[in-house]
C-alpha positions as CSV (number, residue, x, y, z in Angstrom):
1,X,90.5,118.7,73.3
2,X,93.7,119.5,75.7
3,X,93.5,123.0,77.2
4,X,96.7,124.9,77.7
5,X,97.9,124.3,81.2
6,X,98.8,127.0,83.7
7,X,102.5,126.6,84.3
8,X,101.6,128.3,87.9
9,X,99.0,125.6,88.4
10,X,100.0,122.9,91.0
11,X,97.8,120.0,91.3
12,X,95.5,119.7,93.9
13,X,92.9,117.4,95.7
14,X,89.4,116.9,94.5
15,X,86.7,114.6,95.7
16,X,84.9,112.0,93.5
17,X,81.5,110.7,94.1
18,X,81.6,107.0,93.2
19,X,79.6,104.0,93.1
20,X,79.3,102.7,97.5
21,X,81.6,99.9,98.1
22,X,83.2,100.1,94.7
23,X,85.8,102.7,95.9
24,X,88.9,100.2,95.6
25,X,88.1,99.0,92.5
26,X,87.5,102.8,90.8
27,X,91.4,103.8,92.5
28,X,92.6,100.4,90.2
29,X,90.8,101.6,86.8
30,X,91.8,105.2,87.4
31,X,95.5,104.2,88.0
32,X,95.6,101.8,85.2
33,X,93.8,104.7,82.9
34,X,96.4,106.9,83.9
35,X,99.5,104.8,83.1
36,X,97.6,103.6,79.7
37,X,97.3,107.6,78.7
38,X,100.6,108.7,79.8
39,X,99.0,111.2,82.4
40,X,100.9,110.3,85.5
41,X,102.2,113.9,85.2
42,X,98.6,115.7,85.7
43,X,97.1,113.1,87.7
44,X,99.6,112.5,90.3
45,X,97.7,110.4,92.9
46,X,94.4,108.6,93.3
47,X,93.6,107.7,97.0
48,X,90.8,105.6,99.2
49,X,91.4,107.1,102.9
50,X,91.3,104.2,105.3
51,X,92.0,103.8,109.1
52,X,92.8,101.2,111.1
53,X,90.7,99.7,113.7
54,X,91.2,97.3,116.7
55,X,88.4,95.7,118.2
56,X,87.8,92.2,120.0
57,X,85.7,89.5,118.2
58,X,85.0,86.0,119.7
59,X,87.6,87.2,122.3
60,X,90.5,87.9,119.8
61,X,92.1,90.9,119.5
62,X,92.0,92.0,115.7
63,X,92.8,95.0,113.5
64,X,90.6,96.0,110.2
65,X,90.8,98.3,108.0
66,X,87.7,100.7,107.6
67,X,87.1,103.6,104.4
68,X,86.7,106.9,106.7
69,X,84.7,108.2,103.6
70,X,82.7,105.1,101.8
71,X,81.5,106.2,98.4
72,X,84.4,109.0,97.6
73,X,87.7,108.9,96.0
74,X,90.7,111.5,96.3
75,X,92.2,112.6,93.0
76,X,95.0,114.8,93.2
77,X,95.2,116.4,89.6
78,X,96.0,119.2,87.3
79,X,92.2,120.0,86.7
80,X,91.8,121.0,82.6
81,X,89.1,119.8,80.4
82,X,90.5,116.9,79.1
83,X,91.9,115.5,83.3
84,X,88.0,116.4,84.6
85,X,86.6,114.0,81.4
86,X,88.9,111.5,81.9
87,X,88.2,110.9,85.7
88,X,84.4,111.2,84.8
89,X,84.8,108.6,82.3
90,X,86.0,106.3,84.6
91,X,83.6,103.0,85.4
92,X,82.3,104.0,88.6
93,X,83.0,107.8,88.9
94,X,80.5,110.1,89.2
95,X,80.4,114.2,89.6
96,X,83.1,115.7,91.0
97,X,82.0,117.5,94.6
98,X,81.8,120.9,95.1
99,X,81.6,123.7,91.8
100,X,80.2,122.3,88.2
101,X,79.3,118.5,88.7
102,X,77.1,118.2,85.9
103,X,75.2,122.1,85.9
104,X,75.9,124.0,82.8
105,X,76.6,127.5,82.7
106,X,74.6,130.0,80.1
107,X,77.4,130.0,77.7
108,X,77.5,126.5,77.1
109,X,80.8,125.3,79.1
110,X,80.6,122.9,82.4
111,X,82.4,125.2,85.2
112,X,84.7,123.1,86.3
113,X,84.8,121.7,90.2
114,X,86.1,123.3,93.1
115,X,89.3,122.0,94.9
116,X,89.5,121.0,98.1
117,X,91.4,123.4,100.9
118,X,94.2,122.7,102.3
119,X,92.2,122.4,106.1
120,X,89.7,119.7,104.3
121,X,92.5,117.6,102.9
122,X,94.4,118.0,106.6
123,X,91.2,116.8,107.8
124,X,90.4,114.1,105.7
125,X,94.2,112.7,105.5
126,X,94.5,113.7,109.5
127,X,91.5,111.1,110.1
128,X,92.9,108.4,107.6
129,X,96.0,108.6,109.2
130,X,98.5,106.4,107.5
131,X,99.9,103.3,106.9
132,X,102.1,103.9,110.4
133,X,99.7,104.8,112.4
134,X,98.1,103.0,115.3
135,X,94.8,101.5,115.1
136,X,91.6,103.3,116.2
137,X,90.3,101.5,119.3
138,X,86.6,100.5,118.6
139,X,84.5,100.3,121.8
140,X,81.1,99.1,122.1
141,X,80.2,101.4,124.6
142,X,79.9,104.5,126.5
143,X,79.9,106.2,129.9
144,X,77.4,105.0,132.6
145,X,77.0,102.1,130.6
146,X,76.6,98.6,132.4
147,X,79.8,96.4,131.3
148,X,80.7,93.1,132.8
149,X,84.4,92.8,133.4
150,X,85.3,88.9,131.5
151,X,88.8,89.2,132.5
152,X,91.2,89.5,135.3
153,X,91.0,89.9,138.8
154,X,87.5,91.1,139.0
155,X,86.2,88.8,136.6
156,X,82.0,87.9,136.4
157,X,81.7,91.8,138.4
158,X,79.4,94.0,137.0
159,X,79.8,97.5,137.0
160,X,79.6,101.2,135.4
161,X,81.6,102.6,133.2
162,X,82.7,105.8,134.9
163,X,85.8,107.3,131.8
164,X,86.7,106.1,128.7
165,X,90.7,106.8,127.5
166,X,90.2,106.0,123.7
167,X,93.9,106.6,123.3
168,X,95.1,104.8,125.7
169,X,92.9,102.2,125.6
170,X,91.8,102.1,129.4
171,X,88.1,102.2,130.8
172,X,87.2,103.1,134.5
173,X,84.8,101.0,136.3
174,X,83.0,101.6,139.4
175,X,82.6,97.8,140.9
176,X,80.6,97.6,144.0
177,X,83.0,95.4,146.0
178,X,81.7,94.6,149.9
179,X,79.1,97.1,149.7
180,X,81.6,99.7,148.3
181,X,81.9,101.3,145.5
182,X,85.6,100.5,144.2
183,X,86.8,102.7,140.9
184,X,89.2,99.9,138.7
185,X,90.8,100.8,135.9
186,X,90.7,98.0,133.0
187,X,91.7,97.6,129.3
188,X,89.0,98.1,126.6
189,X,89.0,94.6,125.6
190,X,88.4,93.3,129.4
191,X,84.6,94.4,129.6
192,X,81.5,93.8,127.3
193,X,78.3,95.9,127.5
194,X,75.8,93.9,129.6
């Protein structure tokens, strides 16, 4: 069943569909399916894209780690018909996205899928970011929403959010203070939404 492999071909990234919160455990049987078969060469890498993210619960600063794309899994492969049945095959996998998934042509054969371009896997490994890199602030709230500063200084003040720096981490606050309205500049995790 092996089809002769394009020397040229170099292995690329395809998206999986697979079973929602399952996506760990579909990574584990691929890999272990791989190294059972001997096809580490053609399917050099199966990946779950997560990100970190901090965010304050029951006043503690943690970090967790989030899937950016919950029900998918990144195969980078050499795509021939024996590397496309074997990832389908898998417990868990589904179609492939984009090209044949399961519609077959007139003359019998399942086109086979589509990779993805290089911009969509810059995209998609942009947003995951890395083991290295710092965690995605999580605020609960927006701009010219009502927050009440629980820390510092101006603590028990209400005000409005004026800016948010997600980077940085930093939210500006108009506080009326003595009748005036007084911008302060405060850390995510010293508000709450009101």
């Amino acid at each position: 069943m092996t089809a002769a492999l394009d020397p040229s071909n170099a292995p690329a990234w395809y998206l999986v569909r697979v079973t929602s919160n399952k996506e760990d455990s579909v990574r584990r049987n691929l890999e272990r399916k791989i190294q059972l078969r001997g096809l580490g060469d053609r399917i050099v890498e199966v990946k779950v894209p997560t990100e970190k993210i901090a965010e304050i619960k029951d006043g503690k600063k943690r970090t967790r780690t989030q899937k950016t794309y919950p029900g998918y899994v990144l195969v980078n492969m050499l795509m021939d018909d024996e590397t496309w049945a074997f990832v389908r095959e898998t417990v868990g996998a589904g179609d492939f996205v984009g090209g044949g998934g399961n519609v077959r042509s007139t003359l019998g054969k399942i086109p086979k899928p589509f990779p993805l371009s290089p911009d969509e896997v810059q995209k998609i490994f942009g947003a995951a970011g890395g083991e290295s890199a710092p965690a995605k602030i999580k605020i609960d709230f927006g701009v010219n929403d009502k927050v009440k500063i629980k820390e510092g200084p101006f603590e028990n003040f209400d005000g409005v959010v004026e800016s948010i720096n997600d980077e940085k981490g930093f939210v500006r606050v108009i506080v009326t203070i003595f009748g005036r309205a007084t911008p302060v500049e405060l850390q995510y995790w010293q508000v709450e939404p009101v």
